[in-house]
C-alpha positions in Angstrom: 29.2 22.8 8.1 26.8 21.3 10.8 26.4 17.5 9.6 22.5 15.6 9.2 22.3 12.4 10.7 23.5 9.3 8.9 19.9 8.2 9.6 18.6 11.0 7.5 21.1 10.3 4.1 20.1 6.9 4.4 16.8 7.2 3.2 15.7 7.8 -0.3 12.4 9.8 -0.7 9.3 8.6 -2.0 9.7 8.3 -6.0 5.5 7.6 -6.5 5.2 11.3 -4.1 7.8 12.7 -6.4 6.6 12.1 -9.3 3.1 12.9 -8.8 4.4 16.1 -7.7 6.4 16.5 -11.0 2.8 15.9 -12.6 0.9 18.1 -10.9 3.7 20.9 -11.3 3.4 20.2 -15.0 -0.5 20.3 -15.3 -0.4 23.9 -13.4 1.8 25.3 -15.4 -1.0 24.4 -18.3 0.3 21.0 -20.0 -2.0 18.4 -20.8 -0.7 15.1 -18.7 -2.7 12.1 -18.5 -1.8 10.7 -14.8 -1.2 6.9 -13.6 1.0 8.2 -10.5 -1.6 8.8 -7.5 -1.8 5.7 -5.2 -5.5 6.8 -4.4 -9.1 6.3 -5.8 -10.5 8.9 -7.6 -13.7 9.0 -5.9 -15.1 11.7 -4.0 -15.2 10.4 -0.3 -19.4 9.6 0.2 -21.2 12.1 1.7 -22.3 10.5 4.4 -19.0 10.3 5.9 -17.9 14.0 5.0 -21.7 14.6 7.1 -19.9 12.8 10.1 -16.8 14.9 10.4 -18.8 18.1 10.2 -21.1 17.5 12.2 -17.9 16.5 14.5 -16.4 19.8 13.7 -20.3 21.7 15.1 -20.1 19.4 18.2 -16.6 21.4 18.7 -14.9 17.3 19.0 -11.7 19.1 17.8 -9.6 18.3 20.5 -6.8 15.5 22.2 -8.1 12.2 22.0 -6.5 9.9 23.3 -3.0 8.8 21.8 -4.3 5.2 20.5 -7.6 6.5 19.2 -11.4 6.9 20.6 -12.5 4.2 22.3 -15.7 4.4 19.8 -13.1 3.8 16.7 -11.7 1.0 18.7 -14.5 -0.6 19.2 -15.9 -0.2 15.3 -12.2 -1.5 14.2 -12.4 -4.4 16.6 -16.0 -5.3 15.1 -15.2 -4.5 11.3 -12.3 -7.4 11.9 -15.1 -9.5 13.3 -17.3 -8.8 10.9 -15.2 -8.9 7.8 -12.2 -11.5 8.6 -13.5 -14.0 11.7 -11.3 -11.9 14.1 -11.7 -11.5 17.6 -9.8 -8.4 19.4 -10.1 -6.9 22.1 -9.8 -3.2 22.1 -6.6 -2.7 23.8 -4.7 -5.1 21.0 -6.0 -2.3 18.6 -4.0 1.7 17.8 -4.9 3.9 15.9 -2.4 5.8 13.5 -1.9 8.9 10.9 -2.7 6.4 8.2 -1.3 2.6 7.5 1.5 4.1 6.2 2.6 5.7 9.7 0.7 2.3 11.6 3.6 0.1 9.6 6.5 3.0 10.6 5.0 2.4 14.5 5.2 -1.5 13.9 8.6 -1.3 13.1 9.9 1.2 15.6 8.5 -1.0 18.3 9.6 -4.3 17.3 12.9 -4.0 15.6 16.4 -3.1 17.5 19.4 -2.6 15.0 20.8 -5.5 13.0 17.4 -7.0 13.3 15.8 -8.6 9.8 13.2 -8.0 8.5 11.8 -10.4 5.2 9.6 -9.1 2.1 9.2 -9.4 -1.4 10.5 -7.4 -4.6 8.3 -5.7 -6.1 7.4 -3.8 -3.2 6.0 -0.5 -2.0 8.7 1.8 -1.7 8.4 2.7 2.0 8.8 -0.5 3.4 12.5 -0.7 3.4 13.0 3.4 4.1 11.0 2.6 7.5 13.4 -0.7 8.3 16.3 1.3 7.6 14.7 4.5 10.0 14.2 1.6 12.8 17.9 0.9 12.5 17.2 -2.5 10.9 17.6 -4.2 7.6 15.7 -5.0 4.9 15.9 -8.4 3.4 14.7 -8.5 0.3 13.6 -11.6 -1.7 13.4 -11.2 -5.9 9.9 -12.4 -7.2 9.3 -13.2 -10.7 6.0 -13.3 -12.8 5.8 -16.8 -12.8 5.5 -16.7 -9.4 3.1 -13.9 -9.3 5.4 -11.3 -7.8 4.9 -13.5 -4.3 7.1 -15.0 -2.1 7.3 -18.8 -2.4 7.7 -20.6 1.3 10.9 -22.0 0.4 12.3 -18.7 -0.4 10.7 -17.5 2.7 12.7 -20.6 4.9 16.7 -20.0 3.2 16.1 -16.0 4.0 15.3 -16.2 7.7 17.9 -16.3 10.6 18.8 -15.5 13.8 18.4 -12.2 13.1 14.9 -12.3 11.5 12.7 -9.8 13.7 9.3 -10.3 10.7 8.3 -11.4 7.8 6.1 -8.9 6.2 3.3 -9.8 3.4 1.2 -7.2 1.4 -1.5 -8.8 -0.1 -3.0 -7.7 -2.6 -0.1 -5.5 -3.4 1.1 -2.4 -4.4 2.9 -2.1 -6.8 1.8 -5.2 -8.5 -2.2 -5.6 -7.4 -1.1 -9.7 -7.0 -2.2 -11.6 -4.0 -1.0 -14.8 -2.7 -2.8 -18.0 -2.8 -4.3 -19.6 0.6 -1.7 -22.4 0.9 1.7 -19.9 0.1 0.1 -17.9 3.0 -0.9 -20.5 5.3 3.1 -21.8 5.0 4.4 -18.6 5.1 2.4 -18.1 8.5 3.4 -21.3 9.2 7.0 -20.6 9.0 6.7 -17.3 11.4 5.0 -19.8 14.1 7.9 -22.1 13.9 10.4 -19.4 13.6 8.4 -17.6 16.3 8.9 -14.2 14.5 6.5 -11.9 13.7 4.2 -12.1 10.6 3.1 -8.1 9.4 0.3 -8.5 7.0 -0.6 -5.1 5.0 -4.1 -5.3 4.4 -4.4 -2.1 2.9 -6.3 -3.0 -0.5 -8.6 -6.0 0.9 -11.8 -4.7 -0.3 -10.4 -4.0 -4.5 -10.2 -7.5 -5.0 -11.3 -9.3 -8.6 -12.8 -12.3 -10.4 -15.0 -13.0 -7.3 -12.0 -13.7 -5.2 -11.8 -13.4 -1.5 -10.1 -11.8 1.3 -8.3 -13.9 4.7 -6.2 -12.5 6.7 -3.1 -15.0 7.8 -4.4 -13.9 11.7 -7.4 -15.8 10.9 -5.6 -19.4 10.3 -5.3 -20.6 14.1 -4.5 -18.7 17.3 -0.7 -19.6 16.9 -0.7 -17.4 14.2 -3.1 -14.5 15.6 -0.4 -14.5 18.5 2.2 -13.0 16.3 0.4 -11.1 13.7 -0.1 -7.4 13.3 -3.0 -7.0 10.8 -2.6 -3.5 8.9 -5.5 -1.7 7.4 -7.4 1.4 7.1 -9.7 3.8 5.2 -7.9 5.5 3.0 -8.2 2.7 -0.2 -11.6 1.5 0.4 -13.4 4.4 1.5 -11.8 6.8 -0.6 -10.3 8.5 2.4 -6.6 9.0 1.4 -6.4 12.8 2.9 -8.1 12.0 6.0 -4.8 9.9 7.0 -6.3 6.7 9.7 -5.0 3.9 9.6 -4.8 0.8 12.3 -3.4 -2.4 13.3 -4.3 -5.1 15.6 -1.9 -7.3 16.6 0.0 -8.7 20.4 -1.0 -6.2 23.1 2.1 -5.4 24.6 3.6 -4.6 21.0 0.5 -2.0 20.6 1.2 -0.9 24.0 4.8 0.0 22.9 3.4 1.6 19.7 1.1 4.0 21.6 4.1 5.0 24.0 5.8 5.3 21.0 3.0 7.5 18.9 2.8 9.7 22.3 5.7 11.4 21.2 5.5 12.1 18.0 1.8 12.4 16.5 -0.3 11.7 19.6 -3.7 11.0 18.6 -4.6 11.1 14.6 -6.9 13.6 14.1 -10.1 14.3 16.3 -12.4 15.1 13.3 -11.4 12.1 11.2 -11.5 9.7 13.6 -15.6 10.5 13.8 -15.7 9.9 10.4 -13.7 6.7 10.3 -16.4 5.3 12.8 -19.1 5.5 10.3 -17.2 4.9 7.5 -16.5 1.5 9.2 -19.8 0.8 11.0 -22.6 2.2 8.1 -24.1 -0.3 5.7 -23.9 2.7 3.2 -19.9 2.6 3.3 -20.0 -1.6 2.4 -22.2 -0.2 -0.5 -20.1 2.5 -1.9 -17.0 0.2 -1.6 -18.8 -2.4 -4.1 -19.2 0.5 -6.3 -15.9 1.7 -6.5 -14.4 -2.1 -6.2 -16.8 -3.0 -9.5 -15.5 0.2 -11.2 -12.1 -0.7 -10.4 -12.8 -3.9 -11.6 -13.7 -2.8 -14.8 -10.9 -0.5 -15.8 -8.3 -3.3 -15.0 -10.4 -5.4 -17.6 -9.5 -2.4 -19.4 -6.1 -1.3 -19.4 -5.0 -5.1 -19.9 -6.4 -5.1 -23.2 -5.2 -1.9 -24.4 -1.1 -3.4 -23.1 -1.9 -6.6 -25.0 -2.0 -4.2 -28.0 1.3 -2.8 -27.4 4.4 -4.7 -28.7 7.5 -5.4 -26.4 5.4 -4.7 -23.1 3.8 -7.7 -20.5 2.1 -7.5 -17.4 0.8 -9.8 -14.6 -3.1 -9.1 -14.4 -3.8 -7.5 -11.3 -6.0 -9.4 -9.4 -6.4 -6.9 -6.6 -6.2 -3.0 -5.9 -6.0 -0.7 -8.5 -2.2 -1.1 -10.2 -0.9 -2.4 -13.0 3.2 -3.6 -13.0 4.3 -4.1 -16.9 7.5 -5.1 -17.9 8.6 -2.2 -20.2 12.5 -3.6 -20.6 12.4 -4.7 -24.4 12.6 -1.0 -25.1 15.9 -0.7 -23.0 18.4 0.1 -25.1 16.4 2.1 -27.8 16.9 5.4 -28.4 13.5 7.2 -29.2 12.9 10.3 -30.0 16.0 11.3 -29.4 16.5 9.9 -25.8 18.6 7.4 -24.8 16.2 4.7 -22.6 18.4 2.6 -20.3 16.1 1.9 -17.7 12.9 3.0 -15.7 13.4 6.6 -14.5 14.8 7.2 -18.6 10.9 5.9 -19.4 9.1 7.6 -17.0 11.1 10.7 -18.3 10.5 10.4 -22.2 6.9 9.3 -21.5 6.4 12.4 -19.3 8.2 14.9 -21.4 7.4 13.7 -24.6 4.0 12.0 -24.6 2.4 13.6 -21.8 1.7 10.7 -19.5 2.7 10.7 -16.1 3.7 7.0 -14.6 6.0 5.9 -12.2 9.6 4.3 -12.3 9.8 0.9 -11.1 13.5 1.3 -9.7 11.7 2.4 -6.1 9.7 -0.5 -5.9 12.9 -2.8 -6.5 12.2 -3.6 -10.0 14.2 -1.7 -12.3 12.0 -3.6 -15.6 8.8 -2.0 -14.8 6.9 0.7 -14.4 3.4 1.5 -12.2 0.7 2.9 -13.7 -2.6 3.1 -11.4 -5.6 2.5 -12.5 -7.5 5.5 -10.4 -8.4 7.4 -12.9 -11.3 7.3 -15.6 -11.7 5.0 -18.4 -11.3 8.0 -21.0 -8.3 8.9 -19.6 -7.2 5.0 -19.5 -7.3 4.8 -23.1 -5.7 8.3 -24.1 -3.3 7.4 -21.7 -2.9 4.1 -23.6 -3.2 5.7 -26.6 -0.2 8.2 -26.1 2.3 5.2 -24.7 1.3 3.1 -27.9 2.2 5.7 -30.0 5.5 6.7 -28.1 7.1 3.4 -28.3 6.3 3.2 -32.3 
């Protein structure tokens, strides 16, 4: 038999795409599921925007760009980062990708050779050490606790880096835990990428669903030493309720974005035509900053939410979120029961029995390195919050 590449048994597949396809597998066939799995608002994408790409598609724009994006979507990114964080980029520092997702897969491929290192915090988004294992590098990994908000502490940050540290990369606010770091963790943590002179990747992914009147700065922003080494991540898929339309986008050091463009030449080329139109007024109209409040605010509420229906629940804790729209409790008190006849030993045995047996759909925490928890997003409406709620209460009496 013809063998696969190493590369390819290497990596694991995506366990929040999985289950959400077990999910929506089980509502076809008819079974009522209430669903925390999607990574993605539940908000129509505004109209206005969905105007733009048709009107796109009757202008017959539904050819090659080119490979690192319109220069008109450059030009909107490179004045939504001056706009919304102080930044100053110049167009060329700026690519365009098939959402953040591939944009990070890019950043990777360009900077990291094998054996290089790259640093992050557990609990974290599943494909960030699947894409450092795909650039032939290595993930280092460094175990967060509550207490510390599921973030990195600098110190942690200092005994993990060495000659082989390519990047440190920070998601803030985070998925799966919807923490964010404080001002002075990141401005050390930046601080230790200048000194180490490594490269700092921040994924700014959920920087408009943030809570309790807190604020957004991106690391880039500190000083130029900083701006120097930083790739800033974003894109419209969270904010704008854009998740299908897949654009994404760093800025970061020129040449590294040149090599990203070479290296997006052969394999995607350009993201597509149509939704790069609609990115551009998603970005640039004063509607879009007004939709985003909306959702944020709804958001907002349903966290308030869901945390008072967990503090009802016996044996479970969480972290509040304080940003996007996830909640990370620890479920492992009920390790080691057997209920309802199943034997629950660890996440994927709760995701199972709460699936199969109570009808709501979450997600394991063992692919976000956190075999104690479990995701459940907060997407979805406030009467399916509390059935949802409802059901897991129930299941675990």
């Amino acid at each position: 038999m013809i063998s696969l590449s190493q590369r390819s048994q290497n990596v694991t597949p995506s366990s929040t795409l999985a289950i959400t396809a077990k999910i929506n597998a089980l509502i076809a066939d008819g079974v009522d599921v209430v669903k925390f799995g999607a990574g993605e608002p539940d908000f129509d994408t505004p109209d206005y925007i969905k105007q733009a790409a048709i009107a796109a598609l009757d202008a017959g724009f539904t050819k090659y760009t080119p490979v690192p994006g319109t220069p008109e979507l450059r030009e909107a990114i490179t004045e939504k980062f001056k706009r919304d964080n102080g930044l100053r980029y110049e167009p060329s520092q700026v690519i365009v990708s098939c959402g953040a997702k591939h944009t990070i897969y890019n950043i990777f491929q360009a900077i990291c050779d094998p054996g290089d290192e790259v640093i992050f915090a557990a609990p974290y988004w599943v494909s960030y050490p699947e894409q450092i294992k795909l650039a032939g590098a290595v993930p280092r990994v460094i175990e967060t606790t509550p207490a510390q908000n599921f973030c990195m502490v600098p110190d942690q940050v200092e005994a993990a880096i060495t000659s082989k540290t390519k990047a440190i990369l920070v998601n803030s606010p985070s998925n799966p835990t919807g923490t964010t770091y404080d001002l002075d963790t990141l401005k050390a943590i930046a601080d230790l990428a200048v000194k180490h002179q490594v490269y700092l990747i921040s994924d700014e992914i959920y920087e408009a669903l943030l809570y309790d009147g807190a604020t957004h700065q991106s690391p880039a922003s500190f000083n130029a030493e900083t701006k120097a080494i930083t790739f800033v991540v974003n894109g419209v898929s969270k904010a704008y309720s854009m998740t299908g339309w897949r654009i994404g986008y760093t800025a970061g050091p020129e040449d590294a974005v040149s090599a990203m463009s070479r290296i997006q030449s052969h394999s995607t080329s350009n993201p597509t035509s149509i939704a790069q139109k609609a990115a551009v007024v998603a970005l640039n109209d004063n509607k879009s900053q007004d939709a985003v409040e909306a959702m944020r605010k709804a958001f907002e509420e349903r966290r308030d939410v869901i945390c008072q229906r967990f503090d009802e629940i016996n044996g479970v804790s969480y972290v509040k979120p304080q940003g996007a729209f996830y909640i990370f409790p620890d479920f492992s008190e009920h390790y080691g029961r057997t209920i309802g006849g199943q034997k629950i030993e660890g996440s994927m045995d709760i995701t199972d029995y709460l699936l199969n047996s109570a009808g709501v759909g979450v997600v394991p925490g063992n692919g976000f390195g956190a075999d104690n928890h479990l995701r459940l997003s907060f997407a979805t409406s406030l009467t399916e919050i509390n059935r949802g709620l409802d059901r897991i209460k129930k299941a675990l009496e």
